[in-house]
N, C-alpha and C positions, 0 to 999 in steps of 0.2 A: 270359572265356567269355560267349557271347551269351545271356541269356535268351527264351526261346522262348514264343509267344505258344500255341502246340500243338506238342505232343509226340505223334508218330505212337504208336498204341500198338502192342506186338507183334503183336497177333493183329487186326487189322485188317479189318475186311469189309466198310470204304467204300470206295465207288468212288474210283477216280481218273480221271485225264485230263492227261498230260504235252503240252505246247507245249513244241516247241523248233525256234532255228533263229535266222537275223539277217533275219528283215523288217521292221526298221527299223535299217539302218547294220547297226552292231554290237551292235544290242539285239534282243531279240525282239518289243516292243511300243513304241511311240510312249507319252510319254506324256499328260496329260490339259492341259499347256502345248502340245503341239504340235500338238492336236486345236484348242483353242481358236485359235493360230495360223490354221490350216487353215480355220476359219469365217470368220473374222479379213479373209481376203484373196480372199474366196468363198463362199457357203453352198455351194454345189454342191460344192464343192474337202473341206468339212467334213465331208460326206452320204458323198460317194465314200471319205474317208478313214473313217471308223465302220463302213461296210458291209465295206470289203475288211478289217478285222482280224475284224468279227464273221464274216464268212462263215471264216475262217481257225478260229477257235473252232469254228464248225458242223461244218466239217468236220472237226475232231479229233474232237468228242463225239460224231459218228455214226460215224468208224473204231475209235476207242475204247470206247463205249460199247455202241455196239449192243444198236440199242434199247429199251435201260435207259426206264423210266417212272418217276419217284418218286410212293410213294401215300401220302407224308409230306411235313410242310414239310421242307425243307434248311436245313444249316449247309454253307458255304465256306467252307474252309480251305487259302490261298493260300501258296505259297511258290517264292519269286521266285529265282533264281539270275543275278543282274547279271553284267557283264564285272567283272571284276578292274582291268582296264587302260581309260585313259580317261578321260572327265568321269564322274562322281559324279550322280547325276540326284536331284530330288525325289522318294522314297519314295513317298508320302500320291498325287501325278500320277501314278504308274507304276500303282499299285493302284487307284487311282480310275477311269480309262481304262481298265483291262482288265477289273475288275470289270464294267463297265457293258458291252462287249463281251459278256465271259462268258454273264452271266445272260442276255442280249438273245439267244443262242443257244440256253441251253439252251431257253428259250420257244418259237424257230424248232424248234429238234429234240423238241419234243413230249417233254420230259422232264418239263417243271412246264407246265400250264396257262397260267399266268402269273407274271412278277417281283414280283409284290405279297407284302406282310408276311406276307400268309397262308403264303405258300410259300418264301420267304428269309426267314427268320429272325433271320441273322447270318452275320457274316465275321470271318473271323480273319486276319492277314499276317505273314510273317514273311520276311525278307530275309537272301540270302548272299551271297557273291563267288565268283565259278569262275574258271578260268584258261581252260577251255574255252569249248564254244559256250554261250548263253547260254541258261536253261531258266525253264519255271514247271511248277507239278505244282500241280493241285487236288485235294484232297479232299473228297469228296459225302458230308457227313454227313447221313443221314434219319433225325428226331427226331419217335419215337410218341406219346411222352406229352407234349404241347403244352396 
C-alpha cells in the first residue's frame, strides 16, 4: 500500500483544479529535464515551452475556478496520475515543472497577488499510475491562522 503524503478529507471544501489530457506525448506535462532541455537548445525554445503549459494551467483555473480570490496564504496539494505503460519519468521534475507552471498561473488569474512565501506556504505530492489518460487534480488549501 502507498502511503500518502495527504489524504483528501470527506467533507472537503478546498478548492480544486483537475488537468487532464496528453500535451506532452503520453503525459500530461513535460517534465523539469525537458524544460531544461528546451533552454538548453534555445532560450526562446525554453520561454515558448513554460508559457504554453502555464497558459494551459490558466486556463483550467479560470474554467475551473471562476473567479475564486484567496484571502489566505495557500497550501498545494498535488496529485499526479502517470501513464501506467511506458518510461517511468523522474517524480521530484514532473512536480517541479508543474509546480512552477501552477503557481505562475494562479498569479496570472488574480488568485494570490503573488508566488511569494507569503501566499504559498507549502506543497504536498503524491503519485499514482492509471491505465487511462493521464491526470493531475490540485487542491487549494487556504490557511487562516498563519
Amino acid at each position: 500500500m502507498q502511503k500518502l503524503q495527504f489524504e483528501i478529507p470527506e467533507d472537503c471544501e478546498m478548492k480544486k483544479v483537475v488537468i487532464s489530457g496528453n500535451y506532452f506525448g503520453e503525459k500530461t506535462f513535460p517534465s523539469l529535464n525537458n524544460l531544461l532541455a528546451d533552454y538548453g537548445r534555445a532560450p526562446v525554445i525554453g520561454g515558448s515551452t513554460k508559457r504554453k503549459y502555464k497558459d494551459i494551467c490558466s486556463w483550467e483555473i479560470r474554467s475551473q475556478l471562476r473567479g475564486y480570490k484567496a484571502e489566505n496564504p495557500l497550501i498545494l496539494h498535488y496529485r499526479f496520475f502517470e501513464p501506467s505503460r511506458g518510461q517511468k519519468r523522474d517524480l521530484p521534475n514532473v512536480m517541479a515543472f508543474f509546480d512552477k507552471c501552477f503557481e505562475d498561473a494562479l498569479q496570472d488569474c488574480q488568485v494570490i497577488p503573488n508566488d511569494s512565501p507569503k501566499w504559498m506556504l507549502n506543497i504536498t505530492h503524491d503519485f499514482f499510475y492509471t491505465d487511462g489518460e493521464p491526470y493531475v487534480e490540485v487542491y487549494i488549501e487556504e490557511v487562516e491562522d498563519v
